[in-house]
C-alpha positions in Angstrom: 0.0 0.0 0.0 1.1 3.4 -0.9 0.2 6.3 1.7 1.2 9.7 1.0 1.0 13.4 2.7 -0.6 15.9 0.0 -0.4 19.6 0.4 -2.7 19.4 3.4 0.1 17.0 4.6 -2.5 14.3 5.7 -2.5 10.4 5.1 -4.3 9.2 1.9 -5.0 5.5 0.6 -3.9 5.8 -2.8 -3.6 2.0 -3.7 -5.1 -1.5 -2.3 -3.3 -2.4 0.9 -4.7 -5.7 1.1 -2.4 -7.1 -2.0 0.8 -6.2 -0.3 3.0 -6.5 2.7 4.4 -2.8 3.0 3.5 0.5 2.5 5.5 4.1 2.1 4.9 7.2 2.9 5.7 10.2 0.4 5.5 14.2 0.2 3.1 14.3 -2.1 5.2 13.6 -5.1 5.2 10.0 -4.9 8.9 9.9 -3.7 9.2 7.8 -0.5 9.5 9.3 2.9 10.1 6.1 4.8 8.9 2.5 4.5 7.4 0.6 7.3 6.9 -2.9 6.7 3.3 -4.9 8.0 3.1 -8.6 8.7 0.5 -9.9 6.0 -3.0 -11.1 7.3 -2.4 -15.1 8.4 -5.9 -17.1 8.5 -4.8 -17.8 12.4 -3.8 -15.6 14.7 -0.1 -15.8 15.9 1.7 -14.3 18.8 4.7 -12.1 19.1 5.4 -8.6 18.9 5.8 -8.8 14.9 2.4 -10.1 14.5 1.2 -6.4 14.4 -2.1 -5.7 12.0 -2.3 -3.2 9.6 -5.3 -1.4 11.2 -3.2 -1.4 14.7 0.1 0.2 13.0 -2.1 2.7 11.2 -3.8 3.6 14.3 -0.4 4.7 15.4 0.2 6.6 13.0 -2.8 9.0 13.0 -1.6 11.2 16.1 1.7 12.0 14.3 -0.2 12.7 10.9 -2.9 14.9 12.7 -0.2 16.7 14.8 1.3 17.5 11.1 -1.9 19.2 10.2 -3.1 21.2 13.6 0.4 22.6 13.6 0.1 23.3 9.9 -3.4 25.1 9.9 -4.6 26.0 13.6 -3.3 29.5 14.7 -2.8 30.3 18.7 -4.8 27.5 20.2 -1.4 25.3 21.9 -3.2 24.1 24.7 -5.9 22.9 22.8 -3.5 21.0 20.6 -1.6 19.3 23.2 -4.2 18.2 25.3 -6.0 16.7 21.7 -2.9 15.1 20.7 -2.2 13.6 24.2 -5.9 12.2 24.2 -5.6 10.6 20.8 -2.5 9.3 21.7 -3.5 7.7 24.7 -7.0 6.0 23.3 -5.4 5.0 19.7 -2.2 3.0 21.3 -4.8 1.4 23.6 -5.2 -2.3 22.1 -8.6 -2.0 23.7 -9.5 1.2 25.9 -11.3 1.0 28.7 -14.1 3.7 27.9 -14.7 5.6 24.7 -12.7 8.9 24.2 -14.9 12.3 25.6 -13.5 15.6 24.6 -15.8 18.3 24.6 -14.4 21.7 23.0 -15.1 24.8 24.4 -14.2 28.8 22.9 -15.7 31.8 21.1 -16.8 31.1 17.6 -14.3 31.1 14.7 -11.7 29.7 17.1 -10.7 26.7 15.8 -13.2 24.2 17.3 -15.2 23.1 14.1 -12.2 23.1 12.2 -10.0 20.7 14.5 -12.9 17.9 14.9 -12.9 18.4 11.0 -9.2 17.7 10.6 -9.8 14.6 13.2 -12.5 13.2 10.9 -10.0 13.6 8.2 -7.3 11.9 9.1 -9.1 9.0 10.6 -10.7 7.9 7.6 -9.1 9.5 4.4 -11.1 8.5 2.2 -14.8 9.9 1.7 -16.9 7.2 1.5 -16.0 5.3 4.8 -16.0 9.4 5.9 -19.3 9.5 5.5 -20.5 6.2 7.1 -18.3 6.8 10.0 -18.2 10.0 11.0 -21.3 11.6 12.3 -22.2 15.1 12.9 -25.0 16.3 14.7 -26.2 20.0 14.6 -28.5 20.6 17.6 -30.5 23.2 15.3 -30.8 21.1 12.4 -31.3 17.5 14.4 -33.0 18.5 17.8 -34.5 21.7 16.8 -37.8 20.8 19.0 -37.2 20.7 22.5 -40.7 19.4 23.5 -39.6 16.0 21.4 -36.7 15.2 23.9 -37.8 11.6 24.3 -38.2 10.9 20.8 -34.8 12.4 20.1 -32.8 9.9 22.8 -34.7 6.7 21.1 -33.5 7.7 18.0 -29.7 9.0 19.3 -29.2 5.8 21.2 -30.7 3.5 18.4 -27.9 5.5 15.9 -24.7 5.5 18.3 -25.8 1.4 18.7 -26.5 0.6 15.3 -23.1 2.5 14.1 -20.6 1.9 16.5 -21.6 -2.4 16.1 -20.7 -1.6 12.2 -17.6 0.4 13.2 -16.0 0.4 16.8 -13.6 3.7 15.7 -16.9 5.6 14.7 -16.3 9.5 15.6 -19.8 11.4 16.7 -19.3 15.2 16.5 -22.0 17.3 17.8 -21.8 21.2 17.3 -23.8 24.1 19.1 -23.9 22.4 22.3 -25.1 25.3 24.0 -28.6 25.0 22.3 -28.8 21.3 22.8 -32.3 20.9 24.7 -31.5 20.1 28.5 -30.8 16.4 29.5 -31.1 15.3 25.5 -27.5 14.6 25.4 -27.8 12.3 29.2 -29.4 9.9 27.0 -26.3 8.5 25.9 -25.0 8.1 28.8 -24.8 4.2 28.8 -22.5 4.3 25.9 -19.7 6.5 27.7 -18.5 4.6 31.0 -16.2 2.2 32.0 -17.7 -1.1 30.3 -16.2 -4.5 28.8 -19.2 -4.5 26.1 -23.2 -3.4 26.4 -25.5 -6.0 25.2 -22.6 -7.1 22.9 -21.3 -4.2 21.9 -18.0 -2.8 22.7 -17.8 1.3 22.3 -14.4 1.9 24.1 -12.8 2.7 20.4 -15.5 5.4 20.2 -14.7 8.9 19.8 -16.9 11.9 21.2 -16.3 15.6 20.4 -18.9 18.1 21.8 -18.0 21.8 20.5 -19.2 24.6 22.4 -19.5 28.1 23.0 -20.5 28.2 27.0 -17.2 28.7 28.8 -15.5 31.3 25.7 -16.5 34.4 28.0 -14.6 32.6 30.8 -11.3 31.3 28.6 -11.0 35.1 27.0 -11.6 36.7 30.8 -8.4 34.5 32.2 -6.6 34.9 28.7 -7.1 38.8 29.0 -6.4 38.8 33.0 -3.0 36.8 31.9 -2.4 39.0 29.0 -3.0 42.5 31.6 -0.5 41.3 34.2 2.2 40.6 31.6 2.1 36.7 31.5 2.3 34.6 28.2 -1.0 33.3 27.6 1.4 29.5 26.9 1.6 29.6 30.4 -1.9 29.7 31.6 -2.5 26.6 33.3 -4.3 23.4 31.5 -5.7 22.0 35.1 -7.2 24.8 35.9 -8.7 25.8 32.7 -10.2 22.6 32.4 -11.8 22.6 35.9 -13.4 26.0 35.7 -14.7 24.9 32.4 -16.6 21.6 33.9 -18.0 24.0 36.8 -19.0 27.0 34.2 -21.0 25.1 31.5 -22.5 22.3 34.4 -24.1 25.8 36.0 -24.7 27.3 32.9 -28.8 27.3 31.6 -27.5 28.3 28.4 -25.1 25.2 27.6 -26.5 21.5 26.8 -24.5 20.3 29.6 -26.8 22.1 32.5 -27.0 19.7 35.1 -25.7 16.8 33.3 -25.2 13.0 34.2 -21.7 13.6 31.5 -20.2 15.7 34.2 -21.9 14.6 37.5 -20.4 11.4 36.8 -17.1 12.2 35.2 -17.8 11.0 31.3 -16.3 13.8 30.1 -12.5 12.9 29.9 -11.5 16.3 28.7 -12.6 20.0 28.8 -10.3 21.7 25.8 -10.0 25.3 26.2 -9.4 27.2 22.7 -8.5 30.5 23.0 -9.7 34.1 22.3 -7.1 34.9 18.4 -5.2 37.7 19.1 -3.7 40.3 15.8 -0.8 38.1 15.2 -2.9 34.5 14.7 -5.7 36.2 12.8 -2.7 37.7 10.6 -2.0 33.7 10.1 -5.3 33.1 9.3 -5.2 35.8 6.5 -2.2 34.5 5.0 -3.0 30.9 4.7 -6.6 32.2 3.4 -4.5 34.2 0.6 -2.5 30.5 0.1 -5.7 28.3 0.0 -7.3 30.6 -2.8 -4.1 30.8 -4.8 -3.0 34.8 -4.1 0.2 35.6 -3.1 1.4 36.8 0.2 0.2 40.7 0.3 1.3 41.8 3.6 -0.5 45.3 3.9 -3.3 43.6 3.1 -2.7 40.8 6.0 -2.6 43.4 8.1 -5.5 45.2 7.0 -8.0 42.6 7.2 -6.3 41.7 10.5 -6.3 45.0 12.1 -10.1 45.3 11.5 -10.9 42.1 12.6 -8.9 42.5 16.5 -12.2 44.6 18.1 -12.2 43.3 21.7 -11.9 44.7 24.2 -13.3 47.9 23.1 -10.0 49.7 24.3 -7.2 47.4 24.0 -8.7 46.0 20.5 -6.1 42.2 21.4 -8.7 39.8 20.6 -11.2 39.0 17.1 -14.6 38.6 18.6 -15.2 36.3 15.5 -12.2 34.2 15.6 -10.8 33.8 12.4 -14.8 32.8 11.3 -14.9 35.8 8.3 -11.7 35.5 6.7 -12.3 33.7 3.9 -15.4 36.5 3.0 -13.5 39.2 3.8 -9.9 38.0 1.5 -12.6 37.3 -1.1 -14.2 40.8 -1.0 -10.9 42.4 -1.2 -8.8 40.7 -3.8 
């Protein structure tokens, strides 16, 4: 089999593994990086440390490959990264985990949080079709929309999570605008999250959960800023405590699909992910890969311009982009 990194720099199948016995990874050109070889598939099962399976190598290879990306494309958001890369790490070297990985993302809009699950997706199945069968993506408004069919939404969540994760134990469920998911829809699945050997058959610890919400930005931007006014790097605000005011914030918050919640009550959630507010200098990145993606060259007064009138909060120190880097790609289109 022939894997190669494109321009994105992510893994892609681009011949039949199954007829071979290695496979090489390339830059793009075809021109080998390194080889790795892979013990064919025997009809019995031997043991020894050579005995390794395709899938299980390939699995641990992802974290590097996804590492390649989020350090590629995702501006000023290092502690989200490590604490992503760390978790994928941990649950993809697991032969079998003992529970399903929980990683609920938590930041303004235009931060980085849509964009990074999408990444995930995309380097854990390259290919589209077995994309689209194994990834899922719910969007509270388009899915849930009606809050007084709560009952008939956790039949039909639970019945989905089931029916997909017995096709596929590395299924990924993604669900976005978490802070308008109707309250104790998202308890329903519950079951699927703890510390079991199998449910009714079914094992889910290969399972990966990413919630993505806004509850908790207001918080991460008021400790970035408080860091930020008493002349501290913002790399040195710490993870732990992020990551416990986060799991107090949104489990008091009305606003957040996570009020009250049996996820946190009974510690489901492996991992609360702060990404923070973008100041001038990551929404300048932003701009300049934007230019890249759409095939301009690098105009640096104009990187600075769309920059400059993006970084609006606070009112008076104008450090952070309200939006994230959300309206970049409009506003490079309006002004090339």
């Amino acid at each position: 089999m022939v894997l190669h990194f494109p321009e994105t720099r992510r893994l892609a199948v681009l011949s039949d593994w199954g007829k071979k016995g290695c496979f090489t990874l390339s830059m793009g050109n075809n021109k080998p990086l390194f080889s790795l070889m892979v013990i064919q598939f025997q009809p019995r099962k031997k043991k020894g440390r050579n005995n390794m399976a395709f899938s299980e190598l390939f699995s641990l290879l992802i974290p590097s490959v996804i590492k390649m990306d989020l350090d590629q494309k995702v501006f000023g958001q290092h502690l989200a990264i490590q604490i992503i890369l760390r978790a994928l790490s941990a649950n993809m070297h697991s032969k079998r985990p003992r529970k399903p990985l929980v990683m609920s993302f938590h930041g303004w809009t235009g931060t980085g949080k849509s964009f990074v699950s999408n990444i995930i997706a995309e380097n854990l199945y390259q290919l589209n079709i077995p994309r689209r069968r194994f990834v899922h993506h719910f969007s509270t408004v388009l899915h849930f929309p009606h809050p007084s069919h709560v009952h008939l939404y956790k039949d039909q969540l639970q019945s989905w999570i089931r029916g997909n994760v017995s096709a596929c134990p590395r299924s990924l469920f993604i669900f976005s605008e978490m802070d308008q998911m109707p309250h104790g829809l998202i308890d329903s699945i519950v079951p699927f999250l703890g510390y079991h050997e199998e449910i009714d058959g079914v094992y889910y610890g290969k399972a990966i959960f990413i919630f993505l919400n806004n509850a908790g930005g207001d918080k991460i931007t008021e400790i970035a800023l408080d860091y930020w006014r008493r002349l501290k790097r913002r790399e040195d605000i710490p993870v732990k405590e992020l990551q416990s005011l986060l799991s107090e914030e949104i489990f008091r918050n009305r606003n957040s699909g996570f009020f009250h919640s049996q996820l946190i009550r009974k510690n489901l959630i492996d991992y609360f992910i702060p990404f923070l507010p973008l100041e001038y200098k990551h929404v300048r990145e932003c701009v300049r890969e934007e230019l890249r993606m759409q095939g301009h060259p690098a105009d640096e007064d104009l990187i600075a311009e769309i920059a400059l009138a993006m970084t609006n909060y606070p009112s008076e120190e104008r450090l952070y982009s309200s939006n994230g880097c959300k309206t970049v790609a409009s506003r490079v289109t309006l002004s090339i």
